[in-house]
N, C-alpha and C positions, 0 to 999 in steps of 0.2 A: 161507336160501341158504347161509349159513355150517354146518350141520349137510349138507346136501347138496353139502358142495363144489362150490357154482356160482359159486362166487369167493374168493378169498383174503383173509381178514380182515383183513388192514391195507386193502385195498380196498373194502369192504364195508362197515367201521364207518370210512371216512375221512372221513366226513361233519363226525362228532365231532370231527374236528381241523381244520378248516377253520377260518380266520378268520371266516366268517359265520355259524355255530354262536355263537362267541364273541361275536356284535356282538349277535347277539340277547338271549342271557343276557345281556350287561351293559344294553341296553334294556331291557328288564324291571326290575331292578333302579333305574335311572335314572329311569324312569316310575313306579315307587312310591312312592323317596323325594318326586319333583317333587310329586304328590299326596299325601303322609302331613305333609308339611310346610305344605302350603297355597299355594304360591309360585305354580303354574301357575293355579288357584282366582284367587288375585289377580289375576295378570296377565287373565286372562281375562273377569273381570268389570271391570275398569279399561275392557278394551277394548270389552266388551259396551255400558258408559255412552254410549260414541261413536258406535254402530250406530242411535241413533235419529234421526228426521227425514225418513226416506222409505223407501220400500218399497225402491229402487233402493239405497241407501245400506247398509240392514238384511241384506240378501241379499251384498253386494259385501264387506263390515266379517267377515263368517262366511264367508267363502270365504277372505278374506284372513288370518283366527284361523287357519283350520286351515291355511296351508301356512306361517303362521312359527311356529306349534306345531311342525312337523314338523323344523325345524331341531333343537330342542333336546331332544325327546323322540321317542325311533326308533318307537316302537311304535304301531299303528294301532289297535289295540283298544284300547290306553290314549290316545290322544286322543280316541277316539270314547267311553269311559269318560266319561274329564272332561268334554269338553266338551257331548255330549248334554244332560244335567240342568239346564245352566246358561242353552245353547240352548231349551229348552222351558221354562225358567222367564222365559226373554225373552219367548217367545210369547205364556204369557198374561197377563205386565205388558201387552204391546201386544195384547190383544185378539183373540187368532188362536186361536180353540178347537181342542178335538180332533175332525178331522174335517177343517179348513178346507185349504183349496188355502195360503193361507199358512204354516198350523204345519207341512205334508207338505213346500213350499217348503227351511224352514229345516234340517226334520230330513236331507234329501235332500242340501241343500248341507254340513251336516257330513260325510257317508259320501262323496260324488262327492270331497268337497275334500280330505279326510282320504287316501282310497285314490289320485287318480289323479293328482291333483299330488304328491305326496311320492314318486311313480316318478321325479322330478327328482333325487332326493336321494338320494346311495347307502345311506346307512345305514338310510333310513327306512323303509323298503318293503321285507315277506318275499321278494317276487319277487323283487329284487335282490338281495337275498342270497345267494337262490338261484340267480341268472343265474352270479353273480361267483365265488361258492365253486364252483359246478360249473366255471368255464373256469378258476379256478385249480387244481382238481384235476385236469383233463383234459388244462390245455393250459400251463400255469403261466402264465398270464395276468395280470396285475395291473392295476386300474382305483385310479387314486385320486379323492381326495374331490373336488378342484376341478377337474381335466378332465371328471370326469363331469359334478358340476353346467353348467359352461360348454356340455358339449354339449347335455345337454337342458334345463335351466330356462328359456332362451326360448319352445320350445314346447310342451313338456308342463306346464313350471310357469307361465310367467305369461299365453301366450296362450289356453291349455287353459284354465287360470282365468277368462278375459274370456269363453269360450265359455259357461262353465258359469254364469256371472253373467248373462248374456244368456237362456240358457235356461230357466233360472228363474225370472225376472221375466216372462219373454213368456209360459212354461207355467202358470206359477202364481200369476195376478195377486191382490195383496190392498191391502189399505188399513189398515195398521197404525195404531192411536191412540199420540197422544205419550205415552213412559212419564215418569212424573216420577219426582223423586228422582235423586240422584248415587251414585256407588260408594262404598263406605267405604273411609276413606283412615286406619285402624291404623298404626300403625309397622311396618315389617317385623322377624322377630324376628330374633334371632342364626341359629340353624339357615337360615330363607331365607337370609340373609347368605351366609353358608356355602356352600350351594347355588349360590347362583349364581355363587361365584366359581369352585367349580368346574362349573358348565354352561359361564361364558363362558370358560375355560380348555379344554375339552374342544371346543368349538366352534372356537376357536382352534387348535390341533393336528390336527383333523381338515382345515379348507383349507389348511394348511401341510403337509399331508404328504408334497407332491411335494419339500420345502425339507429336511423332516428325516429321511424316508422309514419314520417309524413308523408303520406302518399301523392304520387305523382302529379296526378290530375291537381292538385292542391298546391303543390311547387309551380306547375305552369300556370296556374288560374296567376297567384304571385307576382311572377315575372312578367306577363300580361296587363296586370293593374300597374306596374311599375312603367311599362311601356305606353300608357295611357295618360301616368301622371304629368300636370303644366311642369313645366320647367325641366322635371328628369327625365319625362317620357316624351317618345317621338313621333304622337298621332297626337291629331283632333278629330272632333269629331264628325267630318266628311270622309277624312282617309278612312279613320274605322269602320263607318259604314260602307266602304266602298271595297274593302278590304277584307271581310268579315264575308263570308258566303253562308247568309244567314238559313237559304234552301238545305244546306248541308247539314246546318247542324238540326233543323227540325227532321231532317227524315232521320237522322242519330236517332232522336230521342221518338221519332215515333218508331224502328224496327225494334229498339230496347223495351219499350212498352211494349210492342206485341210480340217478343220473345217473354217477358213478364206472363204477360196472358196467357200464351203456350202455359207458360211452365204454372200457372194459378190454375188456369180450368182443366187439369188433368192432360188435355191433347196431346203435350208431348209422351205422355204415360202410355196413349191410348196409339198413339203415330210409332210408337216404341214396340207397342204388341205387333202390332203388323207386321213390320220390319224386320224386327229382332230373330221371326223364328225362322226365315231367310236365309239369313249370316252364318256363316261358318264359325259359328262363337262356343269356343272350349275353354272353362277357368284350367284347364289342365295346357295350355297352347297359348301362352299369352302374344309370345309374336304372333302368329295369325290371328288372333284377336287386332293387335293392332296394327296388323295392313287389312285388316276389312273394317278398322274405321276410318283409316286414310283412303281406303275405296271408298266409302259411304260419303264420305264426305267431298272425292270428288264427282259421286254422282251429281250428289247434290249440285255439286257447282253449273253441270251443266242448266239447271234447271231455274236457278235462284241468283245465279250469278255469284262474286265471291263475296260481295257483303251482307248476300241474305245465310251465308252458308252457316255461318256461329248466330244467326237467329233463329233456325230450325235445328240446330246439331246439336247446340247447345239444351235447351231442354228437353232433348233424347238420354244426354251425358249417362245422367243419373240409373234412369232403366238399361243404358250399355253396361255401364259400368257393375249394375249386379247380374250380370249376365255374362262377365268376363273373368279374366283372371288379372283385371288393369282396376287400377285406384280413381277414384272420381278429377283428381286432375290430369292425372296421363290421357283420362279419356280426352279429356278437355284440351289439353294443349296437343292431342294428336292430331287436333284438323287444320291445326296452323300449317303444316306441309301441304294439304291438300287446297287448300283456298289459296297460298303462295306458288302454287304451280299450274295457272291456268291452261287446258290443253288448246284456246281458241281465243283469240283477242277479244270477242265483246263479253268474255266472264271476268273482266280485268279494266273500269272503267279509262284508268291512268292508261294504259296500253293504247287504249283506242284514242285518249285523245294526244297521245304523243303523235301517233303515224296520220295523225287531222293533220295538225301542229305540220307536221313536214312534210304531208303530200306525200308520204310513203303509201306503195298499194298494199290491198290489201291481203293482197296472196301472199308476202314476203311476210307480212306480220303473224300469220297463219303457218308459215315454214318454219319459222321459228319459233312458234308457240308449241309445236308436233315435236320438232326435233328436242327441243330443252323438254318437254312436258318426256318424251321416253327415255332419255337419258336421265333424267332427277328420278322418275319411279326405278328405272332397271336396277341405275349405281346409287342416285343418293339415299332412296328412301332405305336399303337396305343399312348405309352406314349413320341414319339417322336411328335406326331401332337400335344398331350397337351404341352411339352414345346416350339412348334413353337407357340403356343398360348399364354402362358402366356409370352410371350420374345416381343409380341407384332408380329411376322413376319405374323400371319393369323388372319384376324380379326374374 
């Protein structure tokens, strides 16, 4: 586009300056050292020891690993990395072969819990990244880290959780054997040490940021460079490269570039007219306002998948938004429900490569994508409009 003057390059490559560029590259980095040092490995098998005792417990213990993984390591593919191996070497301590509706259970609740609870979290999830860097280049919009969580962790992170726990014990009944044997309880070395004081420092600064107003992406870039430094940090520069999934972070910075473009050369203006007069949109109805942009948005998903959804939704916001009875960021943070609630594993890349990862078929990843995708619209989405209600965000 930039050779065809279809847009002006500081527009075009602004992707690459975006804060969410940045939050990515320093996830990466942060998700390598966690794993080259062993720390998340530990934590993770401490918490594995506890998972046993019931099927109900097994299932509930792995939903819960992946969404407090998700705090302190942004990356989806690197929890689903670490924790897969660890998850399936649970399995068949307990007895759940390859094939059985148990081990497909487990492997299922890493990819569902990894991807759709960590939409709670703004650093944690590309779609968010993407939401947030596009309506801060379109619109200079700013989300920080604990408004966000406050507004969605009640239902996309811990009631969506109860959903998916429920879902997979009813879908996938097993009868797991006691495993015996306890975790191994090593000393931690210096380097963990290290780590986590800065994980819990970087944790710390990212829900304080409405207090100091450093923003996020600028705390992890931080903690990132501290992970890289000789002596403090714990990469050189083969693991970095090796570590760093540098395809990912360029197609970041080119769908933020052409969310930019949308929203510079009018198209989202112009994609917004067509649409809009469609929509069952009353400023007099704000709820039905906002289940017809959590519909729109998960049309969209069928068609763009969930990381193109806040590259196209998002520079619609603006033309929704005066065409509603909703505020330019309600509009905006309305499609994190809809791109968090995949109704088909391939609009959910983490999804798909969990049930790779484990040899789960594909029909089981599909029954669970139906069954959670109508139970989250019928019950959560309703109780997600009441707390944008009472949080104030919809009058």
């Amino acid at each position: 586009m930039a050779v065809f003057h279809a847009a002006p390059p500081d527009v075009l490559f602004s992707g690459f300056q975006s804060e969410a560029f940045w939050l990515v590259l320093g996830g990466f980095v942060i998700g390598t050292a966690i794993r080259k040092v062993g720390l998340a490995d530990r934590i993770a098998r401490l918490l594995a020891d506890h998972l046993n005792g019931s099927w109900f417990r097994m299932v509930a213990g792995v939903i819960v690993l992946t969404y407090a993984l998700a705090f302190v390591m942004p990356s989806n593919m690197g929890r689903i990395a670490l924790l897969m191996p660890i998850i399936l070497a649970l399995a068949d301590r307990a007895g759940l072969p390859e094939g059985s509706p148990g081990r497909a259970a487990l492997a299922l609740a890493v990819g569902f819990g990894t991807y759709q609870l960590s939409a709670s979290i703004l650093p944690a999830n590309v779609p968010n990244l993407i939401m947030t860097g596009a309506a801060e280049r379109a619109y200079g919009v700013h989300f920080d880290y604990m408004s966000y969580l406050v507004l969605h962790a009640p239902v996309i992170g811990i009631l969506k959780g109860v959903v998916l726990i429920g879902c997979l014990v009813w879908l996938f009944p097993a009868s797991p054997k006691p495993i015996e044997g306890g975790a191994e309880t090593t000393p931690m070395s210096a380097a963990e040490w290290r780590l986590s004081i800065i994980l819990l420092a970087t944790l710390a600064f990212w829900m304080t940021d409405s207090l100091h107003g450093i923003r996020p992406a600028w705390v992890g870039l931080v903690s990132a460079c501290l992970c890289l430094l000789p002596r403090v940090g714990f990469l050189n520069g083969e693991e970095f490269a090796a570590g760093v999934n540098v395809r990912t972070c360029i197609y970041l910075g080119g769908i933020l570039g052409l969310a930019a473009v949308v929203a510079w050369s009018g198209l989202g203006t112009a994609i917004g007219d067509l649409i809009i007069p469609h929509l069952p949109l009353d400023p007099a109805r704000p709820a039905a306002d906002f289940a017809s942009m959590i519909g729109l948005a998960s049309l969209l998903n069928f068609v763009v998948t969930a990381n193109g959804v806040p590259a196209v939704f998002t520079p619609l916001a603006a033309s929704l938004a005066a065409h509603t009875g909703l505020s330019l960021p309600t509009v905006l943070m309305s499609q994190v429900f809809a791109y968090a609630t995949p109704l088909l594993p391939y609009q959910a890349a983490p999804i798909v490569v969990a049930a790779g990862m484990a040899r789960v078929p594909t029909s089981a990843a599909v029954k669970m994508c139906l069954v959670v995708g109508a139970i989250s619209f019928v019950v959560l989405a309703p109780l997600y409009l009441v707390w944008f209600r009472l949080l104030g965000w919809i009058g």
